[in-house]
C-alpha positions as CSV (number, residue, x, y, z in Angstrom):
1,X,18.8,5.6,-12.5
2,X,14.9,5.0,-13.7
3,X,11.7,5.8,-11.6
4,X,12.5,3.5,-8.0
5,X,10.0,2.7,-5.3
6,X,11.1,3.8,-2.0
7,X,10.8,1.5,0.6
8,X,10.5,1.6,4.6
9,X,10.1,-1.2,7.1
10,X,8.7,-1.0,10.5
11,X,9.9,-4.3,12.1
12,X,13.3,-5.7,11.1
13,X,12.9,-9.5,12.4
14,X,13.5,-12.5,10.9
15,X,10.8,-12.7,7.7
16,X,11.5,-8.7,7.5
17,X,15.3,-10.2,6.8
18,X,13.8,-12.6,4.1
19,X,12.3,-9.8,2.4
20,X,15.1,-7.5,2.2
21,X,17.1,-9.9,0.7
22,X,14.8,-10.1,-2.4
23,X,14.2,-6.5,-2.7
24,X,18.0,-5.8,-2.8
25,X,18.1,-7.6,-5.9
26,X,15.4,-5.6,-7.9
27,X,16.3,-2.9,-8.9
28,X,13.6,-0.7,-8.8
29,X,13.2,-1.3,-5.3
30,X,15.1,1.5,-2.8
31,X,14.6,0.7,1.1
32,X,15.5,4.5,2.3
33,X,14.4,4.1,6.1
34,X,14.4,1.1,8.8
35,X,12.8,1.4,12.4
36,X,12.4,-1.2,14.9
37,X,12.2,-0.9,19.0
38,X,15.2,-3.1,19.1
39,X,17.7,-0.3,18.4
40,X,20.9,-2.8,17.6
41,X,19.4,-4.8,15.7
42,X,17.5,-2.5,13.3
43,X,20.7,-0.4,13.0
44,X,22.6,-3.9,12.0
45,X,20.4,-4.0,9.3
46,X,19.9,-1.0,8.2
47,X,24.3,0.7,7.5
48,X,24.4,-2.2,5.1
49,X,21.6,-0.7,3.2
50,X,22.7,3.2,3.9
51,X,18.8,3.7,5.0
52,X,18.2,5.6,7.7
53,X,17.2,4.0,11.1
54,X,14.1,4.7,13.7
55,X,12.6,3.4,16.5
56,X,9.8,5.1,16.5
57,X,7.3,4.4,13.7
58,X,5.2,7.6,13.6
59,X,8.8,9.6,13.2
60,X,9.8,7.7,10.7
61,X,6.1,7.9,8.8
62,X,6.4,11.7,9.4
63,X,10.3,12.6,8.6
64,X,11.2,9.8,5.1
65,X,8.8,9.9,1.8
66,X,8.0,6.5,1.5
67,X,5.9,5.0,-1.4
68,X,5.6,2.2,0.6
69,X,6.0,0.2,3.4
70,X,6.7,-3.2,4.9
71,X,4.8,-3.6,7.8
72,X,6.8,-6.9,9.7
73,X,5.6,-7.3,13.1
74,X,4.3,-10.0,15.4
75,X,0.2,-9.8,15.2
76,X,-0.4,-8.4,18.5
77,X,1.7,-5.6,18.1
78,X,0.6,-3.5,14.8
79,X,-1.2,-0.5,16.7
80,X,-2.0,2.2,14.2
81,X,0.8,1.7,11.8
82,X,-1.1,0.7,8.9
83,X,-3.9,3.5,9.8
84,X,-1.0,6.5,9.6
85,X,0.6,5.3,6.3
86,X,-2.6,4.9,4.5
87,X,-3.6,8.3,5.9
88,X,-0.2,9.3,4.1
89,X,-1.0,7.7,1.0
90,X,1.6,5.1,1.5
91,X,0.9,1.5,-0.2
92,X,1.3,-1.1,2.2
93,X,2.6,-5.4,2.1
94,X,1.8,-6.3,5.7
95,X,3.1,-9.2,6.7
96,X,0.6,-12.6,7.8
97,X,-1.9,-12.5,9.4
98,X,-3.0,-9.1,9.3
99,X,-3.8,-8.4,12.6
100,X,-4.7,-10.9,16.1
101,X,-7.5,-8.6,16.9
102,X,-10.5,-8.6,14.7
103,X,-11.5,-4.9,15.6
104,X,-8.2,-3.9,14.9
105,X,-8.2,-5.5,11.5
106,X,-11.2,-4.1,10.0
107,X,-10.4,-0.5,11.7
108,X,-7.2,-0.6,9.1
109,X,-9.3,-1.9,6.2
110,X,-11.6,1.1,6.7
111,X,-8.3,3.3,6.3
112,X,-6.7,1.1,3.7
113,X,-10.4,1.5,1.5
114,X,-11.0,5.7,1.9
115,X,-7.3,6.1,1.3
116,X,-7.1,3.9,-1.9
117,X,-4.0,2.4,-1.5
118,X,-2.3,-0.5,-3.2
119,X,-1.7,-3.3,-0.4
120,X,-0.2,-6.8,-0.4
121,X,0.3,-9.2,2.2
122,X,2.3,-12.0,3.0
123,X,0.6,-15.1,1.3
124,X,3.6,-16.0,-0.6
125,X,2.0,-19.5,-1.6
126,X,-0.1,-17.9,-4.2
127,X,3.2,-17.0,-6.1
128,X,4.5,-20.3,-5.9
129,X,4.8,-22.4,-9.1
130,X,3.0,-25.9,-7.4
131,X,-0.1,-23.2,-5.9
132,X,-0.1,-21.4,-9.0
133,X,-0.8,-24.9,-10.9
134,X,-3.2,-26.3,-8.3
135,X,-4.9,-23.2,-8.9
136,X,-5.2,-23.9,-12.3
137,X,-5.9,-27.6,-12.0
138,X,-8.7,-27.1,-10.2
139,X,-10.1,-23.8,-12.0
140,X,-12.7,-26.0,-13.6
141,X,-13.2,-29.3,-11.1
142,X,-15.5,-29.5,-8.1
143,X,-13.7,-30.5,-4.7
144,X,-15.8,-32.7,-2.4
145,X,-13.5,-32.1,0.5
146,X,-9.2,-31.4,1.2
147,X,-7.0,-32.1,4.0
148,X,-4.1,-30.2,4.8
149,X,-1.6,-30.8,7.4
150,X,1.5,-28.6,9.2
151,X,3.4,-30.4,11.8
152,X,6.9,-29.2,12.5
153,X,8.6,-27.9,16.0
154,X,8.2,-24.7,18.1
155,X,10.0,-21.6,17.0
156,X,12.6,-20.0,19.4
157,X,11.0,-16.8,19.3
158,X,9.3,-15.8,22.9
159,X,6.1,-14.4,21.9
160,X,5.6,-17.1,19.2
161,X,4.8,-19.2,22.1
162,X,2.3,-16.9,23.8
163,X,-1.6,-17.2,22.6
164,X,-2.9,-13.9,23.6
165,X,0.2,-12.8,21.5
166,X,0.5,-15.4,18.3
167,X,-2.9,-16.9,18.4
168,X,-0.7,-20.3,17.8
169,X,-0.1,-21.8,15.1
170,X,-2.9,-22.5,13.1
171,X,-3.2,-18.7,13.2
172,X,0.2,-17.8,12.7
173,X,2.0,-20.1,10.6
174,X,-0.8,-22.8,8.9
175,X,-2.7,-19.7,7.8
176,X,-0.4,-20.1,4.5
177,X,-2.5,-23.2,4.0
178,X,-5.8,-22.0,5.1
179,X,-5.5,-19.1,2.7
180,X,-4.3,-21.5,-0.3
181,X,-7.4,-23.4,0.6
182,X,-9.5,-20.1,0.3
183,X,-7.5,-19.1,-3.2
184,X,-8.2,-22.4,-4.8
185,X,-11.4,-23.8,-3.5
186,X,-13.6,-20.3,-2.7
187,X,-14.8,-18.9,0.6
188,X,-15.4,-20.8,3.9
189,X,-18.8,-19.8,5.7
190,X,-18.0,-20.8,9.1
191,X,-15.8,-23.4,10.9
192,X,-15.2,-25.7,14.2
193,X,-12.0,-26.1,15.8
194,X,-10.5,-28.4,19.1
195,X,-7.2,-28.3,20.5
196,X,-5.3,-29.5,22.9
197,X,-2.9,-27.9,25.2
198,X,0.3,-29.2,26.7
199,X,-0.8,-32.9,25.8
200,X,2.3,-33.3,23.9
201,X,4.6,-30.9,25.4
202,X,3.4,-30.6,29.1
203,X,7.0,-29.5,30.5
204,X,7.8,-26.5,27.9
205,X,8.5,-23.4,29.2
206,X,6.2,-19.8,29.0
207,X,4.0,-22.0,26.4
208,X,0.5,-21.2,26.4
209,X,-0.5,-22.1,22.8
210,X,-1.5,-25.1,21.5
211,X,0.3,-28.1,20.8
212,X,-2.0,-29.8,18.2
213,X,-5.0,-28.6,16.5
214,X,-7.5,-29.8,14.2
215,X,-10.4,-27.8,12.2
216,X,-13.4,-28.3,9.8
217,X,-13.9,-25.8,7.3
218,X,-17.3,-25.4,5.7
219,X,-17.1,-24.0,2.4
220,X,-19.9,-21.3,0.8
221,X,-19.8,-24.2,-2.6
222,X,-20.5,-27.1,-0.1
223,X,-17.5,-28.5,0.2
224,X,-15.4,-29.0,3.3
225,X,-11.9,-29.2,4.4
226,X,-10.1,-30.5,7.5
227,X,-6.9,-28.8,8.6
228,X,-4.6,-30.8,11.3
229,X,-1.4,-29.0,12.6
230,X,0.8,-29.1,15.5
231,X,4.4,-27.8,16.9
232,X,5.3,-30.4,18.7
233,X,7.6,-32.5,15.9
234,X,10.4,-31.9,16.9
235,X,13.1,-30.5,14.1
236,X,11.9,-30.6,10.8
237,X,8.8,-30.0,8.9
238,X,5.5,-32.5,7.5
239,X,3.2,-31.0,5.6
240,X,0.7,-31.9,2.4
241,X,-2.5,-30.7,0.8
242,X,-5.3,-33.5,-0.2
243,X,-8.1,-33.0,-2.7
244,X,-11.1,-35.2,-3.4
245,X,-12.3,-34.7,-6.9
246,X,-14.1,-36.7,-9.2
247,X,-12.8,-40.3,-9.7
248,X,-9.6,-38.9,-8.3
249,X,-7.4,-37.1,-5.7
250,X,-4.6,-34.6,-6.0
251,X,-2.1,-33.8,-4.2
252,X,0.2,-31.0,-3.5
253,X,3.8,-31.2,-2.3
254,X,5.9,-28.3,-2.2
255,X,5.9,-27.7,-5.6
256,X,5.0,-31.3,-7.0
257,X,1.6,-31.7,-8.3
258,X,0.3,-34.8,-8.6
259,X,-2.9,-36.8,-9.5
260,X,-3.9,-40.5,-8.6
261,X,-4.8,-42.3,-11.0
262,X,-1.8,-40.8,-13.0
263,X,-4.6,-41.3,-16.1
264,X,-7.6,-39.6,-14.9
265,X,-6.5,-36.0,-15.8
266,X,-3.5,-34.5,-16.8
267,X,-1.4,-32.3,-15.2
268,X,-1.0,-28.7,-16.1
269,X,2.3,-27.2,-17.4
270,X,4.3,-25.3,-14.8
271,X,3.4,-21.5,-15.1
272,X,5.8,-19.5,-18.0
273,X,6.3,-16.8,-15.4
274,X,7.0,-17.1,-12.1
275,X,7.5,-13.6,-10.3
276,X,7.9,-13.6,-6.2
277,X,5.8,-11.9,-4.1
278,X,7.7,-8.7,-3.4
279,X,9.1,-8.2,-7.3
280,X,5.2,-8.4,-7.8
281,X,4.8,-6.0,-5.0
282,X,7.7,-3.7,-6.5
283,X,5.9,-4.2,-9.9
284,X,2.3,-3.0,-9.1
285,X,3.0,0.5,-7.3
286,X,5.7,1.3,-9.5
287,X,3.7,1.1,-12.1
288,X,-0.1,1.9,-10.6
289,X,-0.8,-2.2,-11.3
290,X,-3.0,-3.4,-8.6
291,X,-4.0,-6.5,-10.4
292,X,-0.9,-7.7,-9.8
293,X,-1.4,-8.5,-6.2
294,X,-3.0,-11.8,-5.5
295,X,-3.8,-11.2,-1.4
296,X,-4.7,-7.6,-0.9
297,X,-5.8,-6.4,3.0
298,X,-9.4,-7.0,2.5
299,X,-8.6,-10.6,1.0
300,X,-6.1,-11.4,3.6
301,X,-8.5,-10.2,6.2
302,X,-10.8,-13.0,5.7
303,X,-7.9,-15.4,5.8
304,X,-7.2,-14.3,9.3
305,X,-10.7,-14.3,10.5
306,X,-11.0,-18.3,9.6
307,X,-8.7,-18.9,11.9
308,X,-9.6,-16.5,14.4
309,X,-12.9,-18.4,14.5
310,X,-11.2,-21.7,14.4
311,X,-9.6,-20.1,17.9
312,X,-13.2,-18.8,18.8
313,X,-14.6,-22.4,18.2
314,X,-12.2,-24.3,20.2
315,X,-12.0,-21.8,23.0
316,X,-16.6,-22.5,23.1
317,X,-16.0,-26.5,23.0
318,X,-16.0,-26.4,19.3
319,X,-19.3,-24.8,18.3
320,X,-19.6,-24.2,14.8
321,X,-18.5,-20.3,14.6
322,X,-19.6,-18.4,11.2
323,X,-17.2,-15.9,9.8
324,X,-19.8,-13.2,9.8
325,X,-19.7,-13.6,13.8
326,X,-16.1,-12.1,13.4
327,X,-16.2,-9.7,10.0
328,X,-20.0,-8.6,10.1
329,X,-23.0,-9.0,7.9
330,X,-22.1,-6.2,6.3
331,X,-18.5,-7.6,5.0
């Protein structure tokens, strides 16, 4: 067998489950250790795998060489994981958003910097084929403004539901789109949310998030954006992204690009590689690469803060909140 990258996971839910999947099939990959609180179910996971199983983080940090690890829990809930491995020289993908608590966040950045590790996080949109074009398209066009939307229904996972532990939505699930928005149209200076609560779903259970939000985004290059999303749609999933540029719009659907009027530009090519986040994870510590990771801690850091100040704003009757209330002048 060639050089491997040996893997460990603290929190063995459902998008820790996705990942695992794809890492099984590259090679190079090795997941050696597993630990979660919930005993049975990271033990489920891990016999498949023959990796050993934990339920205690800082044991499993302190007893399995890792080269890296996945860091897969809810954003309320990351304590000091990110803090030990760096401290251990561990590269780190950390799953979205980085962290519910802004403190928290930049505490592990400090860590992530003075160690010098390699980190990733869970932005998968930026490896997609349609975001990877968009990217392109728009390399060398001005946007006047965008409009994304996310409605869908309310995940069956308790704390999902819970603001003080998902931060809702917009922070927990539309952030793919708020960071797209970030990777293809530069940084957003500050931003103004309102939202309602229990207008649409006013008999759901141990619900304290929103159930509709909308936000403006003010962007560094003068352009804006206007993000609309909501979990209360029942099964299923609508969603776009909707760009104003000169004497046209574009649109991205999943992975269809398009431009109206069909004649006003032409479409790029879809990319001649296409690697998924974690084989480009894989990829980049095996071989000491850290270019090839498109949403590193710092990067993803800001992602989160946009919406934290979306939350910030709507919580202060939508005042326009800047992003270096949350990250600092300093940033």
């Amino acid at each position: 067998m060639g050089r491997t990258v040996r893997i460990g996971f603290v929190g063995t839910g459902g998008i820790a489950g996705a990942h695992i999947g794809r890492l099984v099939d590259i090679p190079e990959a090795q997941i050696v250790a597993l630990c979660d609180i919930d005993e049975a179910r990271v033990r489920a996971k891990a016999e498949p795998l023959g990796a050993a199983v934990y339920t205690d983080s800082k044991k499993m940090l302190d007893e399995v060489k890792l080269d890296a690890l996945y860091v897969c829990v809810p954003p309320h809930v990351h304590g000091d994981v990110e803090l030990r491995a760096a401290a251990k020289g561990i590269h780190l993908f950390v799953e979205k958003p980085v962290n519910l608590y802004m403190d928290k966040a930049l505490e592990a950045w400090k860590a992530i910097r003075k160690a010098g590790v390699m980190t990733q996080v869970g932005y998968s949109m930026r490896y997609l084929p349609g975001a990877m074009r968009l990217k392109s398209f728009l390399a060398d066009k001005p946007v006047g403004t965008a409009h994304i939307f996310r409605w869908s229904g309310m995940p069956g996972t308790p704390w999902w539901r819970v603001y003080d532990q998902s931060g809702g939505q917009l922070v927990e699930q539309t952030t793919h789109q708020v960071d797209l928005l970030r990777w293809v149209m530069g940084e957003i200076d500050a931003v103004a949310a309102s939202y309602s609560f229990k207008r649409l779903l006013p008999g759901e259970p141990n619900m304290t998030i929103p159930d509709a939000q909308a936000a403006l985004l003010l962007f560094r290059s003068g352009a804006s954006a206007t993000v609309s999303t909501g979990c209360a749609a029942g099964k299923g999933y609508l969603g776009g992204m909707h760009f104003l540029i000169p004497n046209a719009r574009v649109s991205l659907d999943g992975d269809n690009l398009s431009v109206q009027p069909e004649d006003a530009y032409p479409v790029p090519p879809a990319p001649r590689e296409v690697v998924s986040i974690d084989a480009a994870f894989v990829r980049a510590v095996l071989n000491d690469q850290p270019g090839l990771l498109r949403s590193d801690f710092r990067d993803a850091l800001v992602s989160a803060a946009v919406t934290l100040a979306a939350n910030r704003s709507a919580e202060e009757g939508g005042r326009l909140v800047k992003l270096a209330e949350l990250l600092g002048e300093d940033f």
